[in-house]
N, C-alpha and C positions, 0 to 999 in steps of 0.2 A: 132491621136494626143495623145489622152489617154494610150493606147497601146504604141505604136513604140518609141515615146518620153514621154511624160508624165513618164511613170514609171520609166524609164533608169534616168530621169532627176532630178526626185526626191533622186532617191537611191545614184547617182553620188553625188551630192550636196547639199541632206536634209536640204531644205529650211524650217525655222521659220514660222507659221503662226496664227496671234493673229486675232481673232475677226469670224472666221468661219461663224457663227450663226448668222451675220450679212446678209449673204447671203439667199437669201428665196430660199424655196425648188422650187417654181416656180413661174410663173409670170413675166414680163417684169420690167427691172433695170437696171439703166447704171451704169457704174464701171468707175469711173472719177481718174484716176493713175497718179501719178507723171512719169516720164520718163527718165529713166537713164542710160537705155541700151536697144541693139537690144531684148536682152534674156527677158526684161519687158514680152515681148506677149508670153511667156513659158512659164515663170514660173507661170503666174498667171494662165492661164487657167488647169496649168497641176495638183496644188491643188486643185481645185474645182470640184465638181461631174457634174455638169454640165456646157455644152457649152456655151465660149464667145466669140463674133463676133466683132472683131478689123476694122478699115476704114486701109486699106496697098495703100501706095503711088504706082502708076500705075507703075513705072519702074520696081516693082517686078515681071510682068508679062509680061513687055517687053523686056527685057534684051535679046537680041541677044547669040548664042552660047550655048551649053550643060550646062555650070553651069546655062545662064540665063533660061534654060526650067525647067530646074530640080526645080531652087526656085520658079517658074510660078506653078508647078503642087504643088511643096508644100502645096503656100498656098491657092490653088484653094483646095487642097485638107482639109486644117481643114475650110472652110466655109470663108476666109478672103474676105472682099470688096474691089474690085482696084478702084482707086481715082486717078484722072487727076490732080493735086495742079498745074498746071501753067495756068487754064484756067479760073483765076480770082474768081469772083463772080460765075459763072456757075460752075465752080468743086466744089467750097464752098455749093452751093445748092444741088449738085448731093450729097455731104456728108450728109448734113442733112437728106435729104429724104432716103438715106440710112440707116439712124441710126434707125433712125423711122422705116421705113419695119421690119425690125427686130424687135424693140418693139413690133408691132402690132402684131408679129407672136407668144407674150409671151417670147420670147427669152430675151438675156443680152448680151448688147451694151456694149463695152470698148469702153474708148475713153480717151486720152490723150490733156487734153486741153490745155498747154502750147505750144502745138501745132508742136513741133517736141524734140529733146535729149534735156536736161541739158549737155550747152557745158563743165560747172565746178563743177556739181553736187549740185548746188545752184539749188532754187525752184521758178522758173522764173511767171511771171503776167500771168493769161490764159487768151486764147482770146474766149472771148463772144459768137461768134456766132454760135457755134458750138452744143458746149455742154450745155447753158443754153436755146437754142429754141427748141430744141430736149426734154428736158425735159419740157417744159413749153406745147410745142406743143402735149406731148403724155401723161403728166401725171404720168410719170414713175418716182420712186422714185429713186434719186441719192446717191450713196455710195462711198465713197470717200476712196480708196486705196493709202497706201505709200509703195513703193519697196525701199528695205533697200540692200543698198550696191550691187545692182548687177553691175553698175559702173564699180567696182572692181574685177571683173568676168571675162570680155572681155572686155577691154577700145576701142575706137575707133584707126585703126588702128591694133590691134591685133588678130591672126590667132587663135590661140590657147586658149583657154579658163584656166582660172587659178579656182582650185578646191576650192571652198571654200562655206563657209553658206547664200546666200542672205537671207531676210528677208520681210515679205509680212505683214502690218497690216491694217486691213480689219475696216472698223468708220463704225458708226449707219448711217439708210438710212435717208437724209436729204427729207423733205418734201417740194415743192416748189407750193404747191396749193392754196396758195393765190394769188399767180400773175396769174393765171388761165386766158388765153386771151391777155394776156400782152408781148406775144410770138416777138413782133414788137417794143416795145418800149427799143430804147440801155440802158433807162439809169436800168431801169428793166435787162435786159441783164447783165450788167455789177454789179450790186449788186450780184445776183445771181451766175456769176462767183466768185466775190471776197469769198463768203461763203464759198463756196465749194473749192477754194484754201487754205483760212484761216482753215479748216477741215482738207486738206492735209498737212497743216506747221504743225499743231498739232501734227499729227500721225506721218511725217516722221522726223521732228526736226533738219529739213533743215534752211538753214538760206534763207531768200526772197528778192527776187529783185523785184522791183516795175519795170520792163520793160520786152517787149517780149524778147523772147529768139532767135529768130531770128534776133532782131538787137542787140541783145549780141554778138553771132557770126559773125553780119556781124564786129563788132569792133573788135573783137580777130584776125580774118584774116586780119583785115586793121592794127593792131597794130605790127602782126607777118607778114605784106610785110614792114611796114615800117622798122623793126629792118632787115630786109635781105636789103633791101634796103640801109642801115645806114653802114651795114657790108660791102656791096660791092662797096662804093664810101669809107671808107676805107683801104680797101684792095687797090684800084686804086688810093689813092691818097699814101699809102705805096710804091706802086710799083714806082709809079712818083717820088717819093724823091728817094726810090733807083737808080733809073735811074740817076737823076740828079747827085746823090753823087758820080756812078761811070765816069758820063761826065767830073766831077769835077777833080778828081782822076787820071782821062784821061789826060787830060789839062793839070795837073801838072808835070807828069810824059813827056811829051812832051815838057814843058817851061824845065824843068830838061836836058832835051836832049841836 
């Protein structure tokens, strides 16, 4: 990752990065990111000296056919973890425990707690369970990351990559050792997220939605069937008055006869 893309990636695209130093030279840390592009899990690991281990949605490994192998070995190859997201509360745990393994090995855990993209580059609510048990459960100090305009890089939808500066700024590790044991309690859970997102608006200068980001999305694809839908009754009811107009037309031409 270092090597093959890391460098290539940097030189291409000489990303910004404020706060470096915030990063310890070692020891176990989660890297709590805001999420605004596929390229998020690049760019950050490819300025850092050391290794960060991302949770990747399991289809990355199962995708059928040559392209799906190739991104399977990818990212089997820089250390990523496949995660099942359709199997409820049981993939939700298999992450957790994942995250953790990792800490426990001194490593550093990324983790995006909004919980998938910013569908409009807004800074969506993060969801608790994730990343405030992980931290509560290991003790590991949270650093809250903003990725600045990679958005704008690659949009969803786009093949090609557009050349330009993203921006990475790296906040102070937040300390969550008071709640210490409190690993179970939502409403503990849910301060704790709010912190660490309130840490992210800071640094990224995002503007905040107080809802997940997944039923953001799910109202943007209901909002964008409802306008196809709006379009195509009409369009059918244009055709219908066309029709009639030429019946009409017909008729008259015929009374004419």
């Amino acid at each position: 990752m270092k090597v093959a893309i890391g460098g290539p990636l940097k030189v291409a695209f000489r990303p910004w990065v404020e706060g470096l130093e915030n990063i310890p030279d070692e020891g176990p840390a989660i890297l709590a990111s805001n999420h605004l592009s596929f390229s998020d899990s690049f760019f950050l690991p490819a300025v850092l000296d050391r290794k960060v281990t991302f949770i990747a949605k399991a289809e990355y490994f199962t995708t059928p056919g040559v392209k799906g192998r190739l991104t399977a070995a990818f990212f089997k190859g820089v250390g990523q973890l496949p995660v099942d997201r359709s199997g409820g509360r049981g993939a939700g745990e298999a992450a957790i425990r994942s995250g953790m393994d990792v800490l426990e090995r001194g490593e550093l855990f990324g983790i995006y707690p909004e919980g998938t993209r910013s569908p409009d580059g807004r800074l969506y609510r993060g969801k608790p369970g994730g990343l405030a048990r992980v931290a509560l459960a290991t003790g590991a100090p949270v650093i809250p990351v903003a990725m600045i305009d990679t958005e704008k890089i690659q949009p969803p939808g786009k093949v090609l990559p557009k050349i330009m500066r993203p921006g990475i700024r790296i906040g102070r590790p937040l300390d969550f050792s008071r709640y210490q044991g409190m690993d179970h309690d939502r409403f503990v859970l849910r301060a704790v997220t709010d912190e660490v997102m309130y840490e992210i608006m800071k640094l990224s200068g995002q503007e905040y939605v107080d809802m997940y980001a997944t039923a953001a999305k799910r109202q943007i694809a209901e909002a964008a069937k409802a306008v196809k839908e709006a379009e195509k009754a009409a369009k059918a009811a244009l055709a219908q008055a066309d029709e009639e107009q030429a019946d009409e037309e017909q008729t008259t031409k015929d009374e004419e006869q």
